[in-house]
Backbone as JSON Lines, residues from 0, in Angstrom:
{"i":0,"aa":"X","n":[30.55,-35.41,27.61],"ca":[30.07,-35.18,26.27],"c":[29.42,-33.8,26.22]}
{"i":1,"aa":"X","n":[29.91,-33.22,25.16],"ca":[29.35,-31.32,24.87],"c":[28.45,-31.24,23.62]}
{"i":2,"aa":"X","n":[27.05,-31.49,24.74],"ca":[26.04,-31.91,23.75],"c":[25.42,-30.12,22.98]}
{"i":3,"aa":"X","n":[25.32,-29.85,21.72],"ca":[25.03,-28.5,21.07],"c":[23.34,-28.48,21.21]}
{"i":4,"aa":"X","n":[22.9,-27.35,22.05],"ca":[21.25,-27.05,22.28],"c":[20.82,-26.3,20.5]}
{"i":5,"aa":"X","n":[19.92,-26.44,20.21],"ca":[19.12,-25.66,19.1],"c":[19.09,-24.36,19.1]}
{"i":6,"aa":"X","n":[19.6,-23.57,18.12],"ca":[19.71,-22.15,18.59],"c":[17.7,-21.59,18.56]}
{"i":7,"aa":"X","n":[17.52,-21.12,19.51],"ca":[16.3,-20.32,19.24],"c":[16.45,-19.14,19.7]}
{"i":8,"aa":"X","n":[15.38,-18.33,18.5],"ca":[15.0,-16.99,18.28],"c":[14.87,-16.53,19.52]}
{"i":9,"aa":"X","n":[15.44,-15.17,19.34],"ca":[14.55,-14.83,21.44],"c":[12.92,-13.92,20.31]}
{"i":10,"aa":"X","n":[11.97,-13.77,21.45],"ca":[10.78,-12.93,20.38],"c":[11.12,-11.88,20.7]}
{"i":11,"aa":"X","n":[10.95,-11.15,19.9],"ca":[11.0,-9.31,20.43],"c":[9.75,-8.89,19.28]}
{"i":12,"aa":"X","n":[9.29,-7.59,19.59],"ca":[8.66,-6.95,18.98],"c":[9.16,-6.08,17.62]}
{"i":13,"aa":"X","n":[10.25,-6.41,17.18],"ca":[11.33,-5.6,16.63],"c":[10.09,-5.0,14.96]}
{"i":14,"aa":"X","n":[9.92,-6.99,14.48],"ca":[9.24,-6.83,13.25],"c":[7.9,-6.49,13.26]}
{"i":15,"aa":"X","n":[7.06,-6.02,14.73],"ca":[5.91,-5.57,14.65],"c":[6.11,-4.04,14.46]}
{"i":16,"aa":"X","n":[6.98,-4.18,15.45],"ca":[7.0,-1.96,15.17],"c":[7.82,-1.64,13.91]}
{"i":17,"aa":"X","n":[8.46,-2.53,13.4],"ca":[9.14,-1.83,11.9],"c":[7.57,-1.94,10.89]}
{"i":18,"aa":"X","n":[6.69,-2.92,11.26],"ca":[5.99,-3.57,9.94],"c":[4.94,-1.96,10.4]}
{"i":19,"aa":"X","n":[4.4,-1.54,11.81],"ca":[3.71,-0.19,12.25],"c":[4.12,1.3,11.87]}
{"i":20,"aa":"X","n":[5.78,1.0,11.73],"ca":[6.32,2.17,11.01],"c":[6.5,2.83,9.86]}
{"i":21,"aa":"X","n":[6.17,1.91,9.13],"ca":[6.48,1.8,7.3],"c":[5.41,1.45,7.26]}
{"i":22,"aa":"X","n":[4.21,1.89,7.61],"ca":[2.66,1.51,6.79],"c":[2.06,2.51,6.71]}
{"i":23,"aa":"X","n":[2.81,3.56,5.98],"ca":[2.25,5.05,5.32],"c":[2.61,5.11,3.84]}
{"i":24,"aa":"X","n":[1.94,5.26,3.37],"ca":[1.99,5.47,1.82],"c":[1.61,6.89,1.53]}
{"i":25,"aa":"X","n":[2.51,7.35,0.4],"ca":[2.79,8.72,-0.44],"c":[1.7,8.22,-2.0]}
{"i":26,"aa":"X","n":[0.89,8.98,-1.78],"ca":[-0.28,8.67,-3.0],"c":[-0.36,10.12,-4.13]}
{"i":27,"aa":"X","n":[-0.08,10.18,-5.22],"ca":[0.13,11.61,-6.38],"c":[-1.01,10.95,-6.99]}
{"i":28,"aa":"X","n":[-2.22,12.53,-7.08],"ca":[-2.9,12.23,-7.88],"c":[-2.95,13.11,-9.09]}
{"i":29,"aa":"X","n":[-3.8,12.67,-9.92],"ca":[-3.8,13.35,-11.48],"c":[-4.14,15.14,-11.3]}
{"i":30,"aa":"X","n":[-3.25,15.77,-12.28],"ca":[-3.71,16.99,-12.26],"c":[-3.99,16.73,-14.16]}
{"i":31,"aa":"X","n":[-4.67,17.98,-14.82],"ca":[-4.81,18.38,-16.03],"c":[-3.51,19.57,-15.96]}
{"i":32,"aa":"X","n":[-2.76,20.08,-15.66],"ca":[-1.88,20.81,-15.23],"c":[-0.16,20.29,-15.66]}
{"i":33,"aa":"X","n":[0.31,19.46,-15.21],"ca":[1.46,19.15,-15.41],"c":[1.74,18.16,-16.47]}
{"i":34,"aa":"X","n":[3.32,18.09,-17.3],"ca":[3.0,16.87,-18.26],"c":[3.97,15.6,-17.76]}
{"i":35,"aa":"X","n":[3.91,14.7,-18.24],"ca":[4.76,13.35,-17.9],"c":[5.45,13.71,-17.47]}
{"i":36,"aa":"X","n":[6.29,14.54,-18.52],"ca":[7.63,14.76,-18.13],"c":[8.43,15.49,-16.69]}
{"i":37,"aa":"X","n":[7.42,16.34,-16.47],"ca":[7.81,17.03,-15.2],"c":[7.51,16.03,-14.14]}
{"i":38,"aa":"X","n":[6.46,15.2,-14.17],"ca":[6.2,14.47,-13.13],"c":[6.78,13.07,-12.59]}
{"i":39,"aa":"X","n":[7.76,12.95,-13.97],"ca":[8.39,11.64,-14.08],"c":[9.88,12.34,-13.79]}
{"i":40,"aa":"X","n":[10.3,13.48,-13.74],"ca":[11.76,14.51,-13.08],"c":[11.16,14.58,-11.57]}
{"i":41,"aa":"X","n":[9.99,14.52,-11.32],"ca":[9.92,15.01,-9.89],"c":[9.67,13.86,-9.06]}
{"i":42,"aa":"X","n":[9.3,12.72,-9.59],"ca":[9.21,11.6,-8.83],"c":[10.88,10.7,-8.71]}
{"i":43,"aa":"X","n":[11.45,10.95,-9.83],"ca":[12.75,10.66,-9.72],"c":[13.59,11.81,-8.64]}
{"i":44,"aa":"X","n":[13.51,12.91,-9.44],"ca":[14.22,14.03,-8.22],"c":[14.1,13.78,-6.56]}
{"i":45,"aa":"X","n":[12.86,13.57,-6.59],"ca":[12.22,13.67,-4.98],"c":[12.02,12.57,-4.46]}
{"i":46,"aa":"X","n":[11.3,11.08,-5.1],"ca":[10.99,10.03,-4.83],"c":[12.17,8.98,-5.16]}
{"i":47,"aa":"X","n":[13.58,9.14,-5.76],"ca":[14.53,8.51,-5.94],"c":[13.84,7.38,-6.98]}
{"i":48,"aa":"X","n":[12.86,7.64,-7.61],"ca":[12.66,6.38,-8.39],"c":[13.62,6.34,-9.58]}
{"i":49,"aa":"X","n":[13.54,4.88,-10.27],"ca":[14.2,4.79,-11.26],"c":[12.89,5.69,-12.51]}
{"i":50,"aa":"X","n":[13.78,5.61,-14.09],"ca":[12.93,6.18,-14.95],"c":[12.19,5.72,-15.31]}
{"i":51,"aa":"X","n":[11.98,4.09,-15.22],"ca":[10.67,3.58,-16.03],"c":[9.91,3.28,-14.4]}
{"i":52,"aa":"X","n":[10.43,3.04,-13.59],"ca":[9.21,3.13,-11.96],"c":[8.37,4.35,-12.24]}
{"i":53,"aa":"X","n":[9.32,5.63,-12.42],"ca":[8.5,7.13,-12.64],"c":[7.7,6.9,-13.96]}
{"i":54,"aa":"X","n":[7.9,6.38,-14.93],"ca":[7.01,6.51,-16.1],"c":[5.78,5.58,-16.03]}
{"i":55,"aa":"X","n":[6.19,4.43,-15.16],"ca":[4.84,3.71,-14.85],"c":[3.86,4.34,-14.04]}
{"i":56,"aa":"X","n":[4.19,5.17,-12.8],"ca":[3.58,5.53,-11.94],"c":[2.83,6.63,-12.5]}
{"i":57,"aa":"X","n":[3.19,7.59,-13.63],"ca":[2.69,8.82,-14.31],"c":[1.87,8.4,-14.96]}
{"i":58,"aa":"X","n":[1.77,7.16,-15.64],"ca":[0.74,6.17,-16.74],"c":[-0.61,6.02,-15.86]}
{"i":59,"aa":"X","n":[0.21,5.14,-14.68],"ca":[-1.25,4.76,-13.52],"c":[-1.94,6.05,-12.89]}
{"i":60,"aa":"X","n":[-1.21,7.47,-12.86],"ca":[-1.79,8.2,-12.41],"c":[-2.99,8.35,-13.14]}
{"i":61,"aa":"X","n":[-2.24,9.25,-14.91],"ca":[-3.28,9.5,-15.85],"c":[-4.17,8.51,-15.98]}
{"i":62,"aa":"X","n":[-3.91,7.3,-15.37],"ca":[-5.67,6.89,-16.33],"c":[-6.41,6.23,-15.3]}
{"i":63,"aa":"X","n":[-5.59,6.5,-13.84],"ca":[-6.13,5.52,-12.28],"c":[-6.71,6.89,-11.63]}
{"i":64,"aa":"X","n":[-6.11,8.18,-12.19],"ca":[-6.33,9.48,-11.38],"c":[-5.55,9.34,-9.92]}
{"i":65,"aa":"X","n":[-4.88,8.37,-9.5],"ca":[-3.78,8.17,-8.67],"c":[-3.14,7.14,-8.23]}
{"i":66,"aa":"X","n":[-2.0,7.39,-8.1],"ca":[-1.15,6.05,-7.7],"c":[-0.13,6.17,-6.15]}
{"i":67,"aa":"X","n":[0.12,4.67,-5.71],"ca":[0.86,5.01,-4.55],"c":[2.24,5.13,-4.98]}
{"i":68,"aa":"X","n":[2.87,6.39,-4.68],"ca":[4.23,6.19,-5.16],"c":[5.57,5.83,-4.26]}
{"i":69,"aa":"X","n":[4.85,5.84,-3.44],"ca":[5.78,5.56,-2.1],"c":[5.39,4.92,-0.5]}
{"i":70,"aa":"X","n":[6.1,3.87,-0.21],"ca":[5.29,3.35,1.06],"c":[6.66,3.36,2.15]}
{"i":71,"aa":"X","n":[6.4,4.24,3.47],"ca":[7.45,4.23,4.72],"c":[7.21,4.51,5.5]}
{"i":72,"aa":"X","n":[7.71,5.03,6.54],"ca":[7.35,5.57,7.72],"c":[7.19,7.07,7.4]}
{"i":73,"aa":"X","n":[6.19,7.43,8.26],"ca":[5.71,8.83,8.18],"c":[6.64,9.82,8.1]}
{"i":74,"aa":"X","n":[7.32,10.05,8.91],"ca":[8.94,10.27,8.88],"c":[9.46,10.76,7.68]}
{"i":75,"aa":"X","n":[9.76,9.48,6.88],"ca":[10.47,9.8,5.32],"c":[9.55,9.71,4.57]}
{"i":76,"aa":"X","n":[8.36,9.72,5.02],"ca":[7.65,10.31,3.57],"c":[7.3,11.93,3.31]}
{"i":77,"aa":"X","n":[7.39,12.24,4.71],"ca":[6.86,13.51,5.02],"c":[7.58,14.53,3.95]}
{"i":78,"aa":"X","n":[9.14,14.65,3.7],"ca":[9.98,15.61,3.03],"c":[9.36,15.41,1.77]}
{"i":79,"aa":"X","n":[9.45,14.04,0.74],"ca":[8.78,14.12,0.01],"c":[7.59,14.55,-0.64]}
{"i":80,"aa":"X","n":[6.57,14.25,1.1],"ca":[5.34,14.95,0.31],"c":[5.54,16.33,0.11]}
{"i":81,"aa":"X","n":[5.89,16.83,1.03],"ca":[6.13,18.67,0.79],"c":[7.01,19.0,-0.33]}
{"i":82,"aa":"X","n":[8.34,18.26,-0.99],"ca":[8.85,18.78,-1.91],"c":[8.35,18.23,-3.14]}
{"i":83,"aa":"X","n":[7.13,17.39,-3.13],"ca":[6.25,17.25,-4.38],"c":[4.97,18.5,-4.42]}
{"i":84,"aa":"X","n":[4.73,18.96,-3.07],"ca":[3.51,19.9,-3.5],"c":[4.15,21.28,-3.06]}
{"i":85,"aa":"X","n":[5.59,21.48,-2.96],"ca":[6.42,22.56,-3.91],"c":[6.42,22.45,-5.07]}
{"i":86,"aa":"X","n":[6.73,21.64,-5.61],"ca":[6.61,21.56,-7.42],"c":[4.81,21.87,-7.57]}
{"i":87,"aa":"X","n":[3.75,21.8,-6.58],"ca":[2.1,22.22,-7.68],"c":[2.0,20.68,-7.61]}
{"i":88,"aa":"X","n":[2.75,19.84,-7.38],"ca":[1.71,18.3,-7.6],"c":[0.69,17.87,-6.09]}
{"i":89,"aa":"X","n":[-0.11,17.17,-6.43],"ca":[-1.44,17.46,-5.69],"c":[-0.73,15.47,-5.06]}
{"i":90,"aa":"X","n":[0.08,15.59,-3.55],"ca":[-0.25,14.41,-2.8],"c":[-0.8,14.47,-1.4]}
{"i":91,"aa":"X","n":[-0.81,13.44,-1.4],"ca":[-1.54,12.92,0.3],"c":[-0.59,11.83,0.78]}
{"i":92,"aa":"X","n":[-0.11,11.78,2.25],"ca":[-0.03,10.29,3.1],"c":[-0.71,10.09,3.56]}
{"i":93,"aa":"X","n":[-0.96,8.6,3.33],"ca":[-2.59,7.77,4.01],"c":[-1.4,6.71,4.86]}
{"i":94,"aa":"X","n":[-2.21,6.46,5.91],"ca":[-1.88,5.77,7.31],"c":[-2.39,4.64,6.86]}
């Protein structure tokens, strides 16, 4: 008789170091300087957001003075942050 064992998981660390890698966030804060519109082209341009993700995030800026617009590994946030503060917009990655 070909009795079938229970498949089990082997553990690996796989989902600790992905969950360690992607826990950087891209944060844009408010300037008096730029208007929606540029900032809702540059979060789409640069941040691949859709148009109403970018128009929400420009809303929470103006009246939060900042929002997270992006959460990944340091890695891929890095291009972004620099080709947002080429455009004059004021971000940070927080760890």
């Amino acid at each position: 008789m070909n009795e079938q064992k229970p498949y089990v998981s082997p553990e690996t660390n796989e989902d600790v170091d992905t969950l360690e890698d992607s826990g950087c966030t891209l944060v844009l804060y408010n300037d008096d300087v730029h208007s929606f519109d540029y900032v809702i082209k540059a979060l789409v341009d640069i941040c691949r957001h859709t148009e109403e993700q970018a128009e929400q995030c420009a809303i929470i800026v103006h009246c939060h003075g900042k929002c997270a617009v992006k959460h990944g590994a340091y890695s891929d946030l890095l291009p972004m942050h620099s080709a947002l503060l080429d455009k004059q917009l004021t971000t940070e990655i927080q760890e």
